[in-house]
Structure formats: C-alpha cells, structure tokens
C-alpha positions in Angstrom: -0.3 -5.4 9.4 2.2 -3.9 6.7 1.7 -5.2 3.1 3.9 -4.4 0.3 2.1 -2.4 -2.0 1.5 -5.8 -4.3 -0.9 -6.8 -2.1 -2.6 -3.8 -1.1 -5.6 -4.5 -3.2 -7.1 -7.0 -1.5 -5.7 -5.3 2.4 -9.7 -6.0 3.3 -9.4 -9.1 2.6 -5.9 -10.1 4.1 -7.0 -8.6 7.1 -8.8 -11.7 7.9 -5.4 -13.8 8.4 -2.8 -14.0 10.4 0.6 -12.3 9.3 2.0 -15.6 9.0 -0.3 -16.8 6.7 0.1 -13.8 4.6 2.7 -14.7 2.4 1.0 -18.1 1.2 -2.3 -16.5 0.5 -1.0 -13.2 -1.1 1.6 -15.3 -3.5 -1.9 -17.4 -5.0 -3.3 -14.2 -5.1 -0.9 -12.5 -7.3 -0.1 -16.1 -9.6 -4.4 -16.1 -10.1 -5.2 -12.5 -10.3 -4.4 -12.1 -14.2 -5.9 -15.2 -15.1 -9.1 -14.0 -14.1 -8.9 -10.6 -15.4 -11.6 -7.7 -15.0 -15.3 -7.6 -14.8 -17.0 -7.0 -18.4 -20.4 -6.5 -18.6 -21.9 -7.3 -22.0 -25.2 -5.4 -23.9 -25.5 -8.6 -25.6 -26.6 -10.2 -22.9 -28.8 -7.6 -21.8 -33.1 -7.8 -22.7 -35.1 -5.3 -25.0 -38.1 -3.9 -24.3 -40.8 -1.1 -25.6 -40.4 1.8 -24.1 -43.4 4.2 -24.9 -43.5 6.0 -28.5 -40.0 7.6 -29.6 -40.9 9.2 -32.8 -42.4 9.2 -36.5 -41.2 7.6 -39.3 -42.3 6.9 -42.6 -42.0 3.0 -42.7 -43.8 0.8 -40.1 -46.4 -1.6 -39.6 -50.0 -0.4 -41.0 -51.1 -1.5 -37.3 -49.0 1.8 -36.4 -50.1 4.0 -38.7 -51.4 7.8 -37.9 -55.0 8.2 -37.2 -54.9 11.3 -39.2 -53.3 8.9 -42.4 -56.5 6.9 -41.5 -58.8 10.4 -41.8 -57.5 11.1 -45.6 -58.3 7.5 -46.9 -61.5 8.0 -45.6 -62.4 11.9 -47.0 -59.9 11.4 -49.8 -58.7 7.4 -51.2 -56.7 9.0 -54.4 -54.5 10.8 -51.8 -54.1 8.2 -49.8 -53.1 5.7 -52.0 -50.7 8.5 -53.8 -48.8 8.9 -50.8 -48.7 4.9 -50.4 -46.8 4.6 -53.7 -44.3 7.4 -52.7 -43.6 6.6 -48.5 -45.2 9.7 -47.6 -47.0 8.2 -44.7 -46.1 8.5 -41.4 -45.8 5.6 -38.5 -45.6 6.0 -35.1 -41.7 4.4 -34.1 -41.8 2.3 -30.8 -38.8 2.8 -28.4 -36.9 0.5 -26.8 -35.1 0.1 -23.9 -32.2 -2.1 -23.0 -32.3 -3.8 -19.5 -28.7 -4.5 -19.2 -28.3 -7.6 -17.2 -26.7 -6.6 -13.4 -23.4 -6.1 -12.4 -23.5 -9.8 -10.4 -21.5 -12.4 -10.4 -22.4 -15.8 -8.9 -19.8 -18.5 -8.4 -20.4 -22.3 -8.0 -18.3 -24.7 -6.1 -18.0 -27.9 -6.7 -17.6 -29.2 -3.2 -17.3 -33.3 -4.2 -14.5 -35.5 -3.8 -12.6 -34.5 -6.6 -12.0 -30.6 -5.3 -10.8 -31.9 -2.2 -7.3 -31.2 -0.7 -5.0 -28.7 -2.9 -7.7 -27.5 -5.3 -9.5 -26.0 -2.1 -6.5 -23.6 -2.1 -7.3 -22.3 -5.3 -11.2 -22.0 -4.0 -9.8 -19.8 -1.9 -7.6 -17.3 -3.8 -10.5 -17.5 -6.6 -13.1 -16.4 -3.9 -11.5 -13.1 -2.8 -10.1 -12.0 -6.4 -14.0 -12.4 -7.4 -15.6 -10.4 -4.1 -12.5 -8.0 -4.6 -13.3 -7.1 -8.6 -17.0 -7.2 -8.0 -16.6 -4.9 -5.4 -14.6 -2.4 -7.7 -17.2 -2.3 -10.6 -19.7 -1.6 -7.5 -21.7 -5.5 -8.2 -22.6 -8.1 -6.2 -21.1 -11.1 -5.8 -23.1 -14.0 -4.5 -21.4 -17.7 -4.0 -23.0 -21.0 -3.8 -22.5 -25.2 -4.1 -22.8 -26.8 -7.3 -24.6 -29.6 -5.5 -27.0 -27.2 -3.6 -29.2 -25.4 -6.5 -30.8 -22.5 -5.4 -29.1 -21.3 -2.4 -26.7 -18.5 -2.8 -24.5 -16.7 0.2 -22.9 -13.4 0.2 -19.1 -12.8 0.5 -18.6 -10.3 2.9 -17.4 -12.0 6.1 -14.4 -14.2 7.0 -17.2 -16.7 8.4 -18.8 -16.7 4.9 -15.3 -18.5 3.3 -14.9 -20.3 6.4 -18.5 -22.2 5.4 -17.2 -22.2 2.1 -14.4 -24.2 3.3 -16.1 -26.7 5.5 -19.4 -27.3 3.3 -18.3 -31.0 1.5 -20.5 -33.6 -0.6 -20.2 -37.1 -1.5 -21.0 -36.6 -5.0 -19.3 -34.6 -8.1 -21.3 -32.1 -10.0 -23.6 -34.2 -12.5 -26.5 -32.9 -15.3 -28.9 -32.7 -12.8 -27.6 -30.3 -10.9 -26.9 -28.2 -13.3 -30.5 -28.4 -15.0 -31.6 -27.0 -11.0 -29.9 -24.1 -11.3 -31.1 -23.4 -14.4 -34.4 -23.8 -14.0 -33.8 -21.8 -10.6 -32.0 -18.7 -12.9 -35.1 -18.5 -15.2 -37.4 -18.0 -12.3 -35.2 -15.1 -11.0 -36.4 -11.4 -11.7 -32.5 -10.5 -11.8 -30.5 -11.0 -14.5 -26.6 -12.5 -14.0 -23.9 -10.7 -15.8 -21.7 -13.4 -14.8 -21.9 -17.6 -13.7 -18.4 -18.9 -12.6 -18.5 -23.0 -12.7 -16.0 -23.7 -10.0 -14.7 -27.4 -10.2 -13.5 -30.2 -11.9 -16.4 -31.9 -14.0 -16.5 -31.8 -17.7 -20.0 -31.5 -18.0 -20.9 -29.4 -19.4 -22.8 -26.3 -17.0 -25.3 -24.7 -19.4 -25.7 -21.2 -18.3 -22.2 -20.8 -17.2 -19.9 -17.9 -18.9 -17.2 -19.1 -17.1 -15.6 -22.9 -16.4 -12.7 -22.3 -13.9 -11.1 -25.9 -13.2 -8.3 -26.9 -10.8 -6.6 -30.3 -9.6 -3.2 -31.1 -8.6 -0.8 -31.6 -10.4 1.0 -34.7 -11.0 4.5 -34.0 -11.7 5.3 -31.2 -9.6 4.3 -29.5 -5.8 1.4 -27.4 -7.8 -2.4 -26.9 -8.9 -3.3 -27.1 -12.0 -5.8 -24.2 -13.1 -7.6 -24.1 -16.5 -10.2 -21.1 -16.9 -12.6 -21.2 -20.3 -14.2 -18.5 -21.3 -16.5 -18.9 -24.6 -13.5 -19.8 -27.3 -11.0 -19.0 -25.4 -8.5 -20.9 -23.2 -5.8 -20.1 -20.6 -4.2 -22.5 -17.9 -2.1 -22.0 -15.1 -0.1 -24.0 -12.4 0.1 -22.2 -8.7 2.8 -23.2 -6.5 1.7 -24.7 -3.6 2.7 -22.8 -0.2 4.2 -24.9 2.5 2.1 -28.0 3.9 1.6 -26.3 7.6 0.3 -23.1 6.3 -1.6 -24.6 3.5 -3.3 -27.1 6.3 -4.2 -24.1 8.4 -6.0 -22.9 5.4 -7.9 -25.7 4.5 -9.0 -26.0 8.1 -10.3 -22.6 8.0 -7.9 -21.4 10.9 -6.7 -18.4 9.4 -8.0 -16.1 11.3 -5.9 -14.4 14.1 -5.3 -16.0 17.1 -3.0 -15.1 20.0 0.0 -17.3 20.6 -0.9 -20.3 23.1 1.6 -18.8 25.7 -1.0 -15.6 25.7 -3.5 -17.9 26.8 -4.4 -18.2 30.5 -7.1 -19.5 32.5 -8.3 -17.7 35.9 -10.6 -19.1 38.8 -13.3 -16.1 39.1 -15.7 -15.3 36.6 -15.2 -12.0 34.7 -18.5 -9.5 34.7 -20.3 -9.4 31.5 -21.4 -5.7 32.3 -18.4 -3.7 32.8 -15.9 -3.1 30.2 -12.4 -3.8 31.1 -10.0 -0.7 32.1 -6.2 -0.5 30.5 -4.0 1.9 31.3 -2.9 4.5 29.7 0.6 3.2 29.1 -1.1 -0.5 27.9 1.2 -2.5 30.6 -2.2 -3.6 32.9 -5.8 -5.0 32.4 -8.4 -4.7 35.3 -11.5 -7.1 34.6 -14.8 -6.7 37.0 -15.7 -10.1 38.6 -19.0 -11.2 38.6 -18.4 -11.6 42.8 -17.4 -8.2 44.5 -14.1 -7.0 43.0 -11.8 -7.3 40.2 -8.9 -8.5 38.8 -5.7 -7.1 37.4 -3.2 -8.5 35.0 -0.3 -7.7 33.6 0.2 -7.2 29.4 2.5 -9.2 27.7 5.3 -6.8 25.7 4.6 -9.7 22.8 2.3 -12.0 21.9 4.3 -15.2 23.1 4.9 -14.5 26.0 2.5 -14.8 29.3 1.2 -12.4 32.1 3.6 -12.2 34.6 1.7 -10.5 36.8 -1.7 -11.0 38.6 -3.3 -9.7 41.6 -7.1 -10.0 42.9 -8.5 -6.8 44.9 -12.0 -7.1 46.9 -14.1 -3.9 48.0 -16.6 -4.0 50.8 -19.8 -5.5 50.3 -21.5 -2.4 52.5 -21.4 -0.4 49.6 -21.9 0.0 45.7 -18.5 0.3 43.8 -18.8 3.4 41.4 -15.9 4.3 39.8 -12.8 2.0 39.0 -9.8 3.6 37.9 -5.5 2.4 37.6 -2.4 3.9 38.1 0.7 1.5 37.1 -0.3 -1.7 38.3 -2.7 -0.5 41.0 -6.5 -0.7 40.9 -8.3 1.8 43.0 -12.3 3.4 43.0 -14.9 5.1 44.9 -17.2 3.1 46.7 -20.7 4.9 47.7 -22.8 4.4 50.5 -26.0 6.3 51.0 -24.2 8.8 53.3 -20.8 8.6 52.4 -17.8 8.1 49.5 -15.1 6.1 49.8 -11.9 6.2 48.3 -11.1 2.6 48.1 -6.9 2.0 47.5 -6.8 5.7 46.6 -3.9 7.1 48.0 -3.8 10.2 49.8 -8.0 10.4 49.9 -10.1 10.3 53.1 -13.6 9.4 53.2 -15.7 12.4 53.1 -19.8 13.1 53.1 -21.4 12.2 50.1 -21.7 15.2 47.8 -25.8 16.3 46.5 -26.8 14.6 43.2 -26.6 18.0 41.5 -23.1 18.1 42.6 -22.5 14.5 41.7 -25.0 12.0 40.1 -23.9 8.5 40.9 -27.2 6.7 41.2 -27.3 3.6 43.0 -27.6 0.0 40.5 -25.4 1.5 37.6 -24.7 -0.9 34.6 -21.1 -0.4 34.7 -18.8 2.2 36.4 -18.4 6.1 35.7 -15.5 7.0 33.7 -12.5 7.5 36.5 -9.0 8.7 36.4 -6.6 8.5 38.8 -3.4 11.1 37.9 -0.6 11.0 40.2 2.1 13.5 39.9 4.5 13.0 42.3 3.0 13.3 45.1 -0.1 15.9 43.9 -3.0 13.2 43.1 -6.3 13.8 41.4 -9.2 11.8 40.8 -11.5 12.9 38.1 -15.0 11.2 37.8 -17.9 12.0 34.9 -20.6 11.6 36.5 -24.3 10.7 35.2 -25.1 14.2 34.2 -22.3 15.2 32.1 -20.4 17.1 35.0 -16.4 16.3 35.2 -15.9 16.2 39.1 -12.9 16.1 41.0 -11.0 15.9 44.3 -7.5 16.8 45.1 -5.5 15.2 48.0 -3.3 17.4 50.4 -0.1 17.8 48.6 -2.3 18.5 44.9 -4.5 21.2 47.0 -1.8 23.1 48.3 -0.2 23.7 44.9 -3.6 25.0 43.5 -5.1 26.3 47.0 -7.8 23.6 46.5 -9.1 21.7 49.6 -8.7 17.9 50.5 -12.4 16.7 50.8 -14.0 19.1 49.0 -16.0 18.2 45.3 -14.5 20.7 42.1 -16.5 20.8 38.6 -13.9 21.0 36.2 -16.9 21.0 33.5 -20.3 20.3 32.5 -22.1 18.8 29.7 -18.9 16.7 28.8 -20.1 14.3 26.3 -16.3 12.1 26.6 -13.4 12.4 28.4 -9.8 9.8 28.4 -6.8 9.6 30.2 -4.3 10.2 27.0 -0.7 9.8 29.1 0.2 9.1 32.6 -0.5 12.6 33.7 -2.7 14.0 31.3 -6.2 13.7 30.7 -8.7 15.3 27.2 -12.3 15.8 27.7 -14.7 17.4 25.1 -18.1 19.4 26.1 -21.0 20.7 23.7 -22.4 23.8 23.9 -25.2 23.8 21.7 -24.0 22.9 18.0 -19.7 24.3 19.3 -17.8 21.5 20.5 -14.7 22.3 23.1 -11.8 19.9 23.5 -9.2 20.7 26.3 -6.2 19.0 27.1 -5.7 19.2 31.4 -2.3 18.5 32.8 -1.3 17.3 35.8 -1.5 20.1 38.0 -5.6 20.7 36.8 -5.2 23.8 34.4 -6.0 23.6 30.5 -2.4 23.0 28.4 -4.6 24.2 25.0 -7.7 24.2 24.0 -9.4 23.6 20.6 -13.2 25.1 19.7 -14.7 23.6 16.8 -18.0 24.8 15.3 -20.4 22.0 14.0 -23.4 22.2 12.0 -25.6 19.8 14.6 -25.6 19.0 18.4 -22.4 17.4 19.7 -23.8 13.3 21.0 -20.7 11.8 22.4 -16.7 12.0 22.0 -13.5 9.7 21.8 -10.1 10.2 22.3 -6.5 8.7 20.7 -3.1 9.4 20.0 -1.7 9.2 23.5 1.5 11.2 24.4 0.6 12.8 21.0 -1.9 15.2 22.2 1.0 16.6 24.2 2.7 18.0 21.5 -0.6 19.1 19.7 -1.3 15.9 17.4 -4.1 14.3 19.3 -7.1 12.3 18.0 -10.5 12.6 18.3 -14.1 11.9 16.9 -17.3 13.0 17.8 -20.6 11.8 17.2 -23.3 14.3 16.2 -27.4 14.4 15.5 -28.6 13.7 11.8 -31.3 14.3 10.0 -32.9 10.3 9.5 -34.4 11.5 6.2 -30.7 12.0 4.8 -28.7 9.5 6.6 -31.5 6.8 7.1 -31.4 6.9 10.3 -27.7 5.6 10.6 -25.0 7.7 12.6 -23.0 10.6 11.5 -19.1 10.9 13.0 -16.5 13.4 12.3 -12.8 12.4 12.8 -10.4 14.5 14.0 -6.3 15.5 13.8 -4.6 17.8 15.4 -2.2 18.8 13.0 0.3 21.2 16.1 -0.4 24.3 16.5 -3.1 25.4 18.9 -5.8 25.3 17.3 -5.1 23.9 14.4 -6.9 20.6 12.9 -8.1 18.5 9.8 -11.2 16.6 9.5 -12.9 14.1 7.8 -17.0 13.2 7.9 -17.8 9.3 8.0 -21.0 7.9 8.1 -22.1 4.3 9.7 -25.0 2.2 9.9 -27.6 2.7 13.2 -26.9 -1.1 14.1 -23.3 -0.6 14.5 -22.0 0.1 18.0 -19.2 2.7 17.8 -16.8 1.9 21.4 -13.6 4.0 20.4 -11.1 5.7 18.7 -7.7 4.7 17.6 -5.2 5.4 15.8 -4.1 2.6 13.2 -0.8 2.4 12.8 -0.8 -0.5 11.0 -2.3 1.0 7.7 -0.2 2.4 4.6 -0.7 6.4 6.3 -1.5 6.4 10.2 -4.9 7.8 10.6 -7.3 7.7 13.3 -9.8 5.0 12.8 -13.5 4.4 14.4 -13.7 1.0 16.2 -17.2 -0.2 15.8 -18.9 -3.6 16.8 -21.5 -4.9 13.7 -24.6 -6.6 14.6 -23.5 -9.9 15.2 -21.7 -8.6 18.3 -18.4 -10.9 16.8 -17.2 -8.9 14.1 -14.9 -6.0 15.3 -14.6 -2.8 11.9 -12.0 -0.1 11.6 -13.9 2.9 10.2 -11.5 5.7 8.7 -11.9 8.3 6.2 -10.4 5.9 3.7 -12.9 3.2 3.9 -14.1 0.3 6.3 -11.8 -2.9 7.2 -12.2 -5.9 9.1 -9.7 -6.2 12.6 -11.2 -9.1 14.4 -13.6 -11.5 14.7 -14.3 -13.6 18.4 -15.1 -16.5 18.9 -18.1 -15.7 21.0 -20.3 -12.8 21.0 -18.7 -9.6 22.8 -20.7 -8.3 25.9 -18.4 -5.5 27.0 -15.0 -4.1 25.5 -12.8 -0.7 26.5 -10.4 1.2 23.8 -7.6 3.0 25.2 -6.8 6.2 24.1 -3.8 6.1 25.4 -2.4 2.7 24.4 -3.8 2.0 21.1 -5.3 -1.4 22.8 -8.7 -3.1 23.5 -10.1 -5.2 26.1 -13.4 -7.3 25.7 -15.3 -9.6 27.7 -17.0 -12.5 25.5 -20.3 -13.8 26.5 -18.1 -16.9 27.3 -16.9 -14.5 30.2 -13.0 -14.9 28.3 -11.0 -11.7 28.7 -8.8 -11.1 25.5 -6.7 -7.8 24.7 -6.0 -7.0 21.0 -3.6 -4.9 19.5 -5.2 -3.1 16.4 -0.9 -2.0 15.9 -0.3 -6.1 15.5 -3.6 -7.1 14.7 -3.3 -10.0 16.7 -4.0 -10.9 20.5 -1.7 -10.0 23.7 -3.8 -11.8 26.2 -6.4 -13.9 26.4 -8.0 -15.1 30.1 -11.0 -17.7 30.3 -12.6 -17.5 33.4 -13.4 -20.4 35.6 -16.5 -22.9 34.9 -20.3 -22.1 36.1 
C-alpha cells in the first residue's frame, strides 16, 4: 500500500487496514499526533540509592568517620580534637545511584458507557501514536482497562486493538478503581515513566501523569479531546471521518478482507498438507484435495471480480502422486508406482522404469509433493523435479532431446545438493546449490543450459534458498535469500538470512544480513512493491500460525493476518503472490503488491 510520506511513520501500523480505511485513520492520526507530543523521561521521577563508597571528604556523619581518625583520639586526644576545630578530618562519602524509572508507558481505557460510540475513535488513533512513540524511544508500551486493575496487554498485534475495541463495561471509572491500580503499581518491581488515564471521568486518577479525555461534540460532526498534563492544558476537536468507515472501525473490521465477489465456495475439501502451486505468471491456483486429486482455479485480474475458471483433475488411485506441477491453466505430475513413473497430463512424456533412489529419491508416504516444473518451449518440454536428496532431476521429451541430443525416457542430474530452486518466468527456472560454506545460483533457460551464473562466498554452510523477481532475473535483477547455520551462542538460537539483488551485470549483487526469531517459519521470498523503495522482503509465519511478517533489510511489517490458523501456504517467485490453506481447509490468494485478497475458496462441510 502507497502512503504519502505524512503517514509513513506509523506504515507498521496502517498496514493493519484496508486501503479504504486509510484515509479516515491516517487524517486522526495526523489531527492527534502533536497533541500528544514526544516521550520525556524525567530524573525526578527516578529513585536514589547507595551505591558503595565514592570518596573522602572532610564533612560527614561521625558514624563515617576514618578508623585511622579513630586511632589518633585514642594515642593522641589534643590532635584529635585540634583537627575537629579546623575540618581536618576525613569521612568516608557514600555514592549514589539513580534508578531512573523505565522507559514504559501504560495506558488506561475507560471502557464504560460514557467512551462509547465516537470517543472509541479517538481510542484508536491514541493507541498507535502511543505504541508508535514508545517504540521510537526503544520503551514498552503496555495497555489496559480502567475497570480491570492489574491486567495489562501488550500492543503489538492488530488482535491486541481489536480486544481493545470489543472489551466494554457497565460502569464508568470510579475511586475504587483507581485506588487498585495503585496499590497494584506499588507492588510492581518496575517503575512507570509514564500512566495515560484514557476516559471521560473527572476523578481524579492518582498516579496518572497524563488525563487524556474525549466525548463528542455537541455542536458540530467532531470529538472533543482535552489532554492534561501537570499544569498544563491543551484541547482539540478531530473531525469525524465518514459514518461507514468510522462503523467499520468501531467494529474492529479493519483489517483486509477480499471483496465478497472474490469469495467462492467449492464442494471437495482442500488438503491441509500440501501447499498450493501458482504459476509463474499468477493467472492459476492448483489446491491438493483431501480425496485423490486437485483442483485448479483461475486468478482474478482484481479483487472484485470472481474466478472464471475452474476445473477438477483426478490421478489414479494405483499409485502415489509425487510431484504436481502447471503450465498455463494445466495441472500435470508424476505418479510413482513401485516399478514405474508416470507422467500424469504431461505432454509429450511416456511412462518409463522407475529410476534407483540414488538417481531419484521419491520415497513412498511424502508430506507434500517434490518441487516440479513443467517448461514448455514450443514444442521442446522439460520437467525438472528436486528430489529428497538435493539432486535437480530431469527428463526431456522428443522434440526437447533432439535439440540437445538428450534421450526421451532417460533420467539427467542437472545438480546436486540444491538447497532451492523456482520457476522465475514461463520458461526459465533459478536453482541455488552449496558447496560447503560457497553458494552457486544459476539461472537455466528453456533449452537446459546456464543463461549466468552468480558464486557467492559465505562465512557458514548454505541451509536453504528462495527465489523472487520473476522476468527480472532475465535481465540480471533477480532476487534471492538464503538461509545459513549460526552460532546459537550469538544469535540465540534464532535464524540467520541474507537477502539478495542482482544489481545487472553477471555477477554482480548487493546484500543485506537479517536476523529472525527460531519460532518464525520463513516460506518465501518476494519482492514488495508496495513499500516506499522495492526491495526483496522475507515472508515469514509467527507462532500463532495467523499472523503473516514481511522481513526486509529495513525492518519487519505486518501483511496479513487469517482468520484461522494457516496449515500450508506457497510464495511464487514468479508472481509476487501467495496461496494458503487455513486449518478451516479455506483457500485464499494474497497479493503482498495490493495487500489485499484475490481469491478466497471455502471448501465443502465435513
């Protein structure tokens, strides 16, 4: 999503609604943002406290007093009494720290009757200018409800100010509550450099620093916002943005959701195993069924409009399905018997005798299908497979064999210990193998043979590579990332990735180094678009298996958030697009370019 550069501040944040709802948000944004100014942390506030002996001086408590000043009273009383009358003697001088209190900020809402309706809107612009600044000044900011003492929430997910937004009380802020978080603050071992009182009431709050108040209203279409700070006063009114926007809002339905004509529903259950296949040009889906087979649909050009296309293809049941792959709107794949492979829809491909496991490694009861690619030049097809043991297989049909004086029916390794490999364009294909700590990147056309080639040195083993950029990489601008070992005693055990651009010549690259938490689940590569500078962006899956990141050299971003937990998803290096499978068994393809959905498909009931 493009944002003028106004709003680019809080992009993280923004990135949880739908463009539509954009404008209303930002505008509050910008109207509030003064008012509320930066984060101060004050000394004052913070607590003293001895800190060893920090030197000598010659005033202080007797109780301090040198041992040695003790020794001359006792072997000479004259002396010591002299040096009495004149300060001579010397005290020992306590230090002194200052604990300053922490960079947090805690917000209360008053969630009662009187914050209903229009001042919710102001909730909500208030809530992401605070996790925004505290954020900058590298503090926490912790939220909770006035009429809830002692339970505080973090700020960091779209779900966190959707609970915001729901959570409601039949009561206003009274006293009492405010005595319970008080007594709950002194029993804290962390100090608060800042309590926001989020409401209406005029009670007084007793620990807050800041009263932030807001009501509609009464002469005009606007909310009234008053912010006091110690002595000081300031007061605002917000326009309010339209009623169907501002109603989305307050229901908590801002984040993105596909137009209803993208929604479909389909009769056969989708797999929960086997991630969905796009092609490379983004124009077709293919979902596994849960039954023998799979499903192909057509991809809307835009958002409103539905799949036009749909078409249900069934292997036989006397053997195990291997490898899926597409070309245009066609769904093809080997299927493996214990003696034989079949090329099921392939064109151009006979049966032949099934090749050794050293040759090809396609053990039977796979979780999900090899990585397949079906290129089809003319009339010259090839079918790539990467097999279980890192070797990139192929086989040629007649027309394909005779260019290169290759043989229908016979098994080529194109390469081994390939740690990823993606169709980029129709005809071309990029694959990337490790040899030791070098990792190789070649770019194979459609007649088999290397276009260019780029060697890259690293300082650890190669683990895994992904691809984006599409028809990019044909003129030498290609993406790519690549996962290597780390030491857990630096990185805590997380995962270190490098991101690559071809920048085109041969050869030629730049790269950044970005490092991600071990419970993150890293499923792509693309190249976002949508941001101020096109870069190529990780696309990782946190730990709630809903929340969908964008991890760049720049920084981490939400994209999207399901409904339901994601069991398997796809990113397509050549079509900037992603395909997931919800534990619902829903199909839904996103565009990262649009942030937004192009199809969603919910399969039929248990």
């Amino acid at each position: 999503m493009q944002l003028p550069p106004s709003l680019q501040p809080w992009r993280l944040w923004l990135d949880w609604f739908s463009p539509d709802l954009t404008p209303a948000i930002g505008n509050l944004l910008l109207r509030l943002n003064p008012l509320v100014g930066q984060y101060r942390t004050e000394t004052s506030m913070g607590i003293h406290e001895p800190d060893g002996i920090s030197d000598l001086r010659r005033r202080g408590s007797y109780e301090r007093l040198l041992i040695s000043e003790w020794a001359v009273a006792d072997a000479a009383p004259d002396e010591f009494f002299r040096r009495a009358a004149t300060g001579e003697h010397l005290f020992l001088a306590v230090g002194e720290k200052v604990r300053k209190a922490e960079r947090r900020t805690i917000a209360l809402f008053d969630v009662g009757p009187l914050q209903l309706g229009a001042p919710r809107l102001a909730h909500i612009a208030l809530w992401i200018l605070l996790a925004r600044r505290a954020a900058e000044m590298n503090a926490r900011f912790a939220w909770g409800v006035t009429q809830a003492p002692g339970e505080l929430f973090d700020a960091d997910s779209p779900d966190m100010l959707k609970r915001l937004l729901h959570a409601r009380s039949l009561t206003t802020a009274s006293p009492k509550h405010w005595q319970e978080w008080l007594t709950w603050a002194t029993t804290q071992s962390q100090t608060t450099g800042e309590w926001w009182d989020v409401g209406q009431s005029d009670v007084e709050s007793l620990i807050s620093t800041h009263q932030f108040s807001a009501k509609r209203a009464l002469s005009e279409d606007a909310i009234e916002v008053t912010l006091q700070q110690r002595d000081r006063k300031r007061v605002l009114s917000l326009p309010l943005p339209d009623e169907e926007p501002s109603l989305r809002l307050l229901r908590g339905e801002f984040l993105m959701k596909a137009n209803p004509s993208a929604h479909q529903v389909h009769g056969d259950k989708f797999s929960l195993k086997q991630p969905p296949l796009i092609t490379s040009n983004g124009r077709y889906v293919a979902a596994a069924l849960l039954s023998f087979g799979a499903h192909v649909f057509s991809i809307p050009e835009s958002p409103d409009k539905r799949s036009k296309h749909h078409r249900h293809c069934k292997w036989s049941v006397h053997g195990s399905f291997v490898a899926g792959a597409m070309s245009g709107k066609k769904f093809g794949g080997l299927v493996g018997t214990d003696s034989h492979l079949f090329f099921w829809q392939l064109d151009g491909f006979n049966a032949i005798p099934r090749p050794p496991p050293e040759r090809f490694s396609a053990p039977p009861g796979l979780a999900h299908w090899l990585p397949c690619f079906w290129i089809k030049a003319d009339d010259a097809h090839r079918v790539y497979v990467l097999d279980t043991l890192g070797n990139l297989v192929f086989w040629v049909n007649r027309k394909a064999g005779a260019d290169m004086q290759q043989w229908p029916g016979s098994t080529y390794t194109l390469a081994q210990q390939v740690i990823g490999v993606a169709q980029v364009d129709q005809n071309f294909i990029v694959y990337a193998r490790a040899e030791n700590t070098q990792l190789w990147v070649e770019v194979i056309n459609p007649r088999g043979v290397s276009e260019h080639t780029y060697m890259i040195p690293l300082r650890s083993a190669p683990i895994r590579a992904y691809f984006s950029g599409g028809s990019r990489w044909l003129s030498k601008r290609g993406n790519w990332a690549v996962e290597t070992t780390t030491d857990e005693d630096s990185n805590q055990g997380g995962q270190r990735w490098r991101l690559y651009e071809g920048v085109g010549n041969i050869g030629d690259f730049i790269s950044r180094e970005v490092e991600l938490p071990s419970n993150w689940e890293v499923y792509g590569l693309i190249r976002d678009i949508a941001a101020s500078e096109p870069k190529p962006a990780l696309v990782a899956l946190k730990a709630d298996r809903k929340s969908l990141i964008l991890i760049s050299a720049s920084g981490v971003e939400p994209l999207y958030v399901a409904a339901d937990r994601i069991s398997a998803m796809s990113v397509s290096a050549g079509s900037n697009l992603l395909a997931m499978v919800t534990e619902d068994r829903r199909l839904t393809v996103f565009s990262p370019a649009h942030r937004t959905i192009m199809l969603s498909v919910m399969s039929g009931e248990e």
